[in-house]
C-alpha positions in Angstrom: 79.4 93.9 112.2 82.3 94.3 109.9 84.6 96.7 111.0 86.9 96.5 108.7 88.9 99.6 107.9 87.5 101.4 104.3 88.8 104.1 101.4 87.1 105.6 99.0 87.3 104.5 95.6 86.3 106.5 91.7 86.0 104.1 88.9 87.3 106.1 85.8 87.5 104.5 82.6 90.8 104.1 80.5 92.5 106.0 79.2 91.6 108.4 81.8 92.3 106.3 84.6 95.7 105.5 83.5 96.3 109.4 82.9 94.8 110.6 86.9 97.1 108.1 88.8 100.3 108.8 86.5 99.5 112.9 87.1 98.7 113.6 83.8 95.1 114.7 84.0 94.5 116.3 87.3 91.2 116.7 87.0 87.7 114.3 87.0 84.6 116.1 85.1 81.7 114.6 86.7 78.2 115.5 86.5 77.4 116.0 90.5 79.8 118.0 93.6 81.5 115.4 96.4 82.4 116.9 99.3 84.4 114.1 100.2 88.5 115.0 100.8 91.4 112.9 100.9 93.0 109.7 99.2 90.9 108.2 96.6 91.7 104.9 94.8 91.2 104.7 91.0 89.3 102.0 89.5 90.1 101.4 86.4 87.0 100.3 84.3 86.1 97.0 82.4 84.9 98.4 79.4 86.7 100.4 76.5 83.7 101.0 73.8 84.2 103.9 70.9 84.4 106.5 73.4 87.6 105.7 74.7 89.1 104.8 71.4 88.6 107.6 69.9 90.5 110.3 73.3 93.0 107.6 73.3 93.9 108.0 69.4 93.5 111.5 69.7 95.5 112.0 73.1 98.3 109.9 71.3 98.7 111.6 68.4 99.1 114.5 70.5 102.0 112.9 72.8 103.5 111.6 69.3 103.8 115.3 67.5 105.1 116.4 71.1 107.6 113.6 71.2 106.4 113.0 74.8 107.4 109.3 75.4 105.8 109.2 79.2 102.3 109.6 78.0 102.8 107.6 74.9 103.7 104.6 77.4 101.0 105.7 79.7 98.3 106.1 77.0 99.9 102.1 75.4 99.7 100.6 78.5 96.5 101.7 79.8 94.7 99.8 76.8 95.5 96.8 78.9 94.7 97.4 82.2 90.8 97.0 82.8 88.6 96.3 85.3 90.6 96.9 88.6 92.1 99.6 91.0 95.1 101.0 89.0 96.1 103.6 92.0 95.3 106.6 94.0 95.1 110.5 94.2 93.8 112.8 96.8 91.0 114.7 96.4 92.0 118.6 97.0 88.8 120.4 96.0 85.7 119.7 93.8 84.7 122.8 91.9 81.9 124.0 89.6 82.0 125.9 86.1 81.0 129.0 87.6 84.1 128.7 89.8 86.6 127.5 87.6 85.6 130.1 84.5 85.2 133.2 87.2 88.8 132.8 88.9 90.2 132.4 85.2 90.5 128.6 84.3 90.7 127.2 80.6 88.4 124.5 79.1 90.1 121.6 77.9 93.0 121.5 75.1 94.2 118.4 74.9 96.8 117.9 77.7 96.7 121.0 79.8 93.3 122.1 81.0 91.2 119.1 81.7 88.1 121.0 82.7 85.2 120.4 80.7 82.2 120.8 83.6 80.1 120.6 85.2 82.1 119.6 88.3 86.1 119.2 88.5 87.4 116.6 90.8 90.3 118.2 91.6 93.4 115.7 92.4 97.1 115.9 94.0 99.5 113.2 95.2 99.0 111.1 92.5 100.3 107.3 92.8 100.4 104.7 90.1 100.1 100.8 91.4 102.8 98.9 90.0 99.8 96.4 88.9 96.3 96.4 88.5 94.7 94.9 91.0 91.6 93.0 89.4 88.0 94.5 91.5 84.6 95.0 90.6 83.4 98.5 90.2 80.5 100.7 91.4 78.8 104.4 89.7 79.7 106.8 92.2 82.2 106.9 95.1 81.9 103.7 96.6 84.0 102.1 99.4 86.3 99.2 99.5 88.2 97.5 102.5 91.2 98.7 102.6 92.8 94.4 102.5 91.2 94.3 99.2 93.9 97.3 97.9 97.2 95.5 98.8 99.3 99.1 97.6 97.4 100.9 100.7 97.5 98.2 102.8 100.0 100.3 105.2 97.5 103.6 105.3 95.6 101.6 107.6 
């Protein structure tokens, strides 16, 4: 038996990814609740189809009108890093749309209010890895050994 010491890890694709670890977007729509709390590594994934070309032009522009250089370099540098574990937030709260509209939340506008339903991942502490460290991803919140993330290697 392996007993190995494990994290929990969310493969987002990029941009997204890129904009969660940096504290840009602190929040994950997802279909389904989690009641799991506490750090989570990012995964960023492999793939970036038409989807993700067409938030990432549109997220741009936005930073470019707004002369906001940190998520223009965020947003550039994200197109590159695929298919590994980009960094780590903590997982505060996970709340549904009758929640987040009742106590007065916004739907997404392009940078502010991320919330688009029907669950919100809410995240805090957000760290970005100084690297991507290349990993294979899973749907859902899967586990990895802790080794295989050298940035956490010391939250053993």
């Amino acid at each position: 038996m392996n007993n190995e010491p494990k994290t929990a890890c969310l493969s987002v694709r990029q941009p997204w990814a890129s904009l969660i670890v940096h504290g840009i977007k602190p929040i994950e729509n997802r279909a389904w609740s989690c009641a799991y709390r506490g750090r989570i590594v990012i995964h960023a994934g492999k793939t970036w189809g038409r989807d993700e070309e067409e938030a990432y032009r549109h997220l741009l522009q936005i930073a470019i009108i707004n002369r906001d250089e940190r998520r223009q370099e965020v947003l550039c540098s994200s197109r590159s890093l695929l298919g590994g574990f980009v960094g780590s937030v903590v997982m505060r709260d996970c709340i549904g749309e009758r929640e987040w509209y009742r106590d007065g939340g916004a739907a997404f506008d392009g940078w502010n209010n991320w919330f688009v339903g029907p669950y919100g991942w809410m995240f805090t502490g957000a760290q970005a890895f100084p690297c991507i460290v290349p990993y294979k991803g899973a749907q859902g919140l899967f586990r990895v050994p802790v080794s295989h993330v050298p940035s956490m290697e010391g939250m053993r």
